[in-house]
C-alpha positions as CSV (number, residue, x, y, z in Angstrom):
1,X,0.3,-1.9,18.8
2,X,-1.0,1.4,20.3
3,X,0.2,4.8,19.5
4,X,-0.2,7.9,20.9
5,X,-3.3,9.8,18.9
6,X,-5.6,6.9,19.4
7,X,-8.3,9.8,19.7
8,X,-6.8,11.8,17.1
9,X,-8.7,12.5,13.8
10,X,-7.1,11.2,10.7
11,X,-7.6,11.6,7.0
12,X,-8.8,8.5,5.8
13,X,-9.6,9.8,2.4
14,X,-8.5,6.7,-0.2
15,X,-6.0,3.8,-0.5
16,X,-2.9,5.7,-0.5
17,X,0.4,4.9,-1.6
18,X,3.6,6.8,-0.4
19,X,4.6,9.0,-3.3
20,X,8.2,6.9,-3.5
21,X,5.9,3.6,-3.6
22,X,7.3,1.5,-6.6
23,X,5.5,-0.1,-9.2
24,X,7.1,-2.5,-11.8
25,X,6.5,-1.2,-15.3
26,X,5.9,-3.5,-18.6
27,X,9.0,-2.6,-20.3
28,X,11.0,-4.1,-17.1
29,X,11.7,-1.0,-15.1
30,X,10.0,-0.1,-11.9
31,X,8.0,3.3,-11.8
32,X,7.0,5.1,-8.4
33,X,3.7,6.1,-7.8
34,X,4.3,10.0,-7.9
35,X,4.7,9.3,-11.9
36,X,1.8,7.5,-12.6
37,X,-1.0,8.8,-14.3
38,X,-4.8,7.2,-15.8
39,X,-3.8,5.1,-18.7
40,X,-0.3,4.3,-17.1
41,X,0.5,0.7,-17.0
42,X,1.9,-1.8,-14.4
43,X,2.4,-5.5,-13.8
44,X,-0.2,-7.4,-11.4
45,X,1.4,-10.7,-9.4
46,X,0.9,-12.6,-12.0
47,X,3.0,-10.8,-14.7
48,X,-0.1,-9.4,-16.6
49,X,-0.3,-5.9,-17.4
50,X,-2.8,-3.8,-15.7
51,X,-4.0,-0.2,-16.4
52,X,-3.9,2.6,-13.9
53,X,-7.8,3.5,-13.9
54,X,-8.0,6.3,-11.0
55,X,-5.3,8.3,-9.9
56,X,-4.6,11.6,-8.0
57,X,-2.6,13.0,-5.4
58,X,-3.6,14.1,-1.9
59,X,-2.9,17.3,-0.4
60,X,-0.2,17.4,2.4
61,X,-2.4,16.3,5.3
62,X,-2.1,14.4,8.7
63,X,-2.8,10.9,7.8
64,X,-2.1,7.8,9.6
65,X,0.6,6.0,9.0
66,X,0.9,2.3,9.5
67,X,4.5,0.4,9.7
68,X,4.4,-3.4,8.7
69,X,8.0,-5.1,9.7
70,X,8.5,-7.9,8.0
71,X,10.7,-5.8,6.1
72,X,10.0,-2.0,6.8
73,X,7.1,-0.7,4.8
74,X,4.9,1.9,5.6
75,X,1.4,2.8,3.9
76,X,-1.3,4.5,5.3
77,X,-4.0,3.3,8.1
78,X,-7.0,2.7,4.8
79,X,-4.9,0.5,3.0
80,X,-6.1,-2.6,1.7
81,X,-2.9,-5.6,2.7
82,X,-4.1,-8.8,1.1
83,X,-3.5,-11.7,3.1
84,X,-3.7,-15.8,3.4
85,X,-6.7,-16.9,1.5
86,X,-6.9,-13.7,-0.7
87,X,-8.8,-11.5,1.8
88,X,-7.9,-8.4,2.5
89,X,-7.5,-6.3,5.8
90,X,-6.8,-2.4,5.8
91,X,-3.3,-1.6,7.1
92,X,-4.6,0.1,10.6
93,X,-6.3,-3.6,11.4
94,X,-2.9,-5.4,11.4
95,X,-0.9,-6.4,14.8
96,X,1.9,-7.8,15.2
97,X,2.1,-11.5,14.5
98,X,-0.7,-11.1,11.8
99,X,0.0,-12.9,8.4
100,X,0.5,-10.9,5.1
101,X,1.7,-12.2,1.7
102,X,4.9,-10.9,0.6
103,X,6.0,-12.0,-2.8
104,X,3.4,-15.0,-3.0
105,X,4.2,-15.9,0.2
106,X,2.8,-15.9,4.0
107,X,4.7,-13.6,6.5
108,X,4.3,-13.1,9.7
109,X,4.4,-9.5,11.4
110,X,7.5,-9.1,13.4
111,X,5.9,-5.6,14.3
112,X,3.4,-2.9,13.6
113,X,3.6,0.6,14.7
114,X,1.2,3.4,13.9
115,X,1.8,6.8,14.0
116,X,0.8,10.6,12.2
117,X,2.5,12.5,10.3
118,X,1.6,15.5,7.2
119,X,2.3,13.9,4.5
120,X,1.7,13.9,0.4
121,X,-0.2,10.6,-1.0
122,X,-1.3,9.1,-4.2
123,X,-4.7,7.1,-4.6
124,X,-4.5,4.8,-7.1
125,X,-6.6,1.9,-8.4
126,X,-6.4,-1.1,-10.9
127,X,-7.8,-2.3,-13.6
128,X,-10.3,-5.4,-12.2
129,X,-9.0,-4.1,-8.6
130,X,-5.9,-6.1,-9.6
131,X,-3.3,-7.5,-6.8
132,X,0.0,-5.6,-7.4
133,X,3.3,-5.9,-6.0
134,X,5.2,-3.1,-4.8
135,X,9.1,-3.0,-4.9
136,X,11.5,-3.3,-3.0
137,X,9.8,-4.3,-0.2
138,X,7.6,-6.6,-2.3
139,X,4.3,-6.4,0.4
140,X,0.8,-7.7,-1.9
141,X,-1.3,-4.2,-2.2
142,X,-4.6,-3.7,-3.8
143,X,-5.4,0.0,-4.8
């Protein structure tokens, strides 16, 4: 989909999460991005736990923001979706009827829309560049 600002300069500094991003924690409960930390730990796909190994927040600045309907979730344009095969594509390369996995399984893209906004992030990655799932909307992420 286009969006107005398709000359626009973005921040495309890391793989940003949305500081409300959840994270499902060892002990059961799910933990948003905002309060994790290096040496924090979460669950991969597969159920194994999986050490925080670079985080830090961005400054308030206009990002671009990509939409993925399947079931609303929004990340920003440099994040990495992983998709059919195990491949991944950053967010602001997806169109509509593209296939991500959600919850282990193939999806197809109802929609995508793009658009900027100021906004606080948090770069995180993974021990091994580990697959996580992200709750509630459950979309496959890599850091």
């Amino acid at each position: 989909d286009a969006f107005m600002g398709d000359a626009e300069t973005f921040s495309d500094e890391g793989r940003c999460y949305m500081m409300g991003t959840q994270f499902k924690a060892p002990e059961g409960h799910v933990v948003a991005a905002a309060d994790l930390s290096i040496g924090a730990k979460v669950l991969d796909i597969h159920g194994i736990e999986r050490t925080v190994t670079w985080c830090r927040k961005l400054c308030k600045t206009k990002r671009l923001l990509v939409d993925l309907w399947t079931r609303p979730f929004t990340v920003t344009g440099s994040h990495r979706k992983v998709v059919p095969g195990g491949g991944t594509i950053e967010a602001k390369e997806l169109n509509q009827a593209d296939e991500v996995l959600i919850g282990g399984e193939c999806q197809q893209l109802l929609r995508v829309t793009k658009r900027a906004k100021l906004i606080e992030v948090m770069e995180l990655e993974f021990e091994d560049d580990a697959t996580v799932e992200v709750h509630a909307t459950s979309i496959l992420t890599k850091g």
